[in-house]
Structure formats: C-alpha cells, structure tokens
C-alpha positions, -999 to +999 in steps of 0.1 A: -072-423+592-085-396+616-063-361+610-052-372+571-055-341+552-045-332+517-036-292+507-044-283+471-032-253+456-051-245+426-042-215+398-073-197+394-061-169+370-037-147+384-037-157+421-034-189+439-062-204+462-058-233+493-083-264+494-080-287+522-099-320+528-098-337+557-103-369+575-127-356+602-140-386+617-123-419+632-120-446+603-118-426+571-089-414+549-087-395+520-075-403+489-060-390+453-066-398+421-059-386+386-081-395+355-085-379+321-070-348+334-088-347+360-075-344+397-100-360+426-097-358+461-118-380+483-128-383+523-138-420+522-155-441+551-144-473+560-167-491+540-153-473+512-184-449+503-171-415+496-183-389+522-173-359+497-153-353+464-130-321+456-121-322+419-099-299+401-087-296+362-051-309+365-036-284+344-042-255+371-031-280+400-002-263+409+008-283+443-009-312+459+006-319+495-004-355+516-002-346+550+001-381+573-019-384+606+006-379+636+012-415+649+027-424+687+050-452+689+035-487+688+049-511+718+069-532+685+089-501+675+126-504+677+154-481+682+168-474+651+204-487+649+225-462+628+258-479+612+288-474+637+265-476+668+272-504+696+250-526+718+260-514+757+234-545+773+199-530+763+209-498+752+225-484+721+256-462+725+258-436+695+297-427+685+301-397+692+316-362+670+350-363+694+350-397+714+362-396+750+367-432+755+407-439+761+420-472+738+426-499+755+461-499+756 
C-alpha cells in the first residue's frame, strides 16, 4: 500500500548506515524476505512485478523496522469495549479512576 516503508540499518564496518524503501505509488507494497543469508527488500506492483530490490548480507543486518501506511477509520470500525465498561444507549461509558456515581441505596 501507498506510504509502506521499511528502515534497514546495515553495519558497514565501524558505523551504521539507514536504507529506506518505500511504497511510492498507489497499489504497491513492499516486502521482506530472507534466503540463504540473504536479506531482500522489495517495492512490488500490484501485479506482483518488482519495481526495485534492496539486498543486504544478513549477518550485518542490524535492525529491520516495517513501518504500516497510516490508515483512517473504515465506516465498520467499532468502539473498542474494554472489560468493566457499560452500554449507556449508543454510547460506551468508561469506569472511571474515582467513580462519582452514588449507589443506589
């Protein structure tokens, strides 16, 4: 998806260097694999060519860091309902540190 990126932090012999790839365009994603030592990172297109490769020895791999596309809140979402929460009609009425409500008495 648009805005996926992936950080790669690579030892290169006494000091550290930063490789991103990105998503850059609408309908591809990037992905990770690891084969025969061999760390690949991929921007792919929909149709699942790859668009370009980053590949890295994965003994100087020192961090590899999946950063998710932002996403809004799709019209299905619900509220999450945390254990010790009530229904109030439509809304959702968190207990609170020092409840005010009196007991019923």
């Amino acid at each position: 998806m648009k805005g996926d990126r992936v950080e790669i932090v690579v030892d290169a012999g006494g000091e550290t260097r930063t490789y991103e790839v990105a998503a850059t365009r609408a309908g591809r994603r990037v992905e990770v694999g690891v084969n025969r030592g061999v760390v690949t990172v991929s921007e792919v297109t929909r149709g699942g060519s790859v668009a370009r490769t980053a590949r890295f020895m994965a003994s100087r791999v020192l961090a590899l860091v999946e950063h998710p596309a932002p996403r809004g809140a799709l019209p299905d979402d619900l509220p999450i309902e945390r254990p010790g929460s009530q229904r109030s009609g439509s809304q959702v009425v968190e207990p609170t540190l020092f409840d005010t409500r009196r007991a019923a008495s």
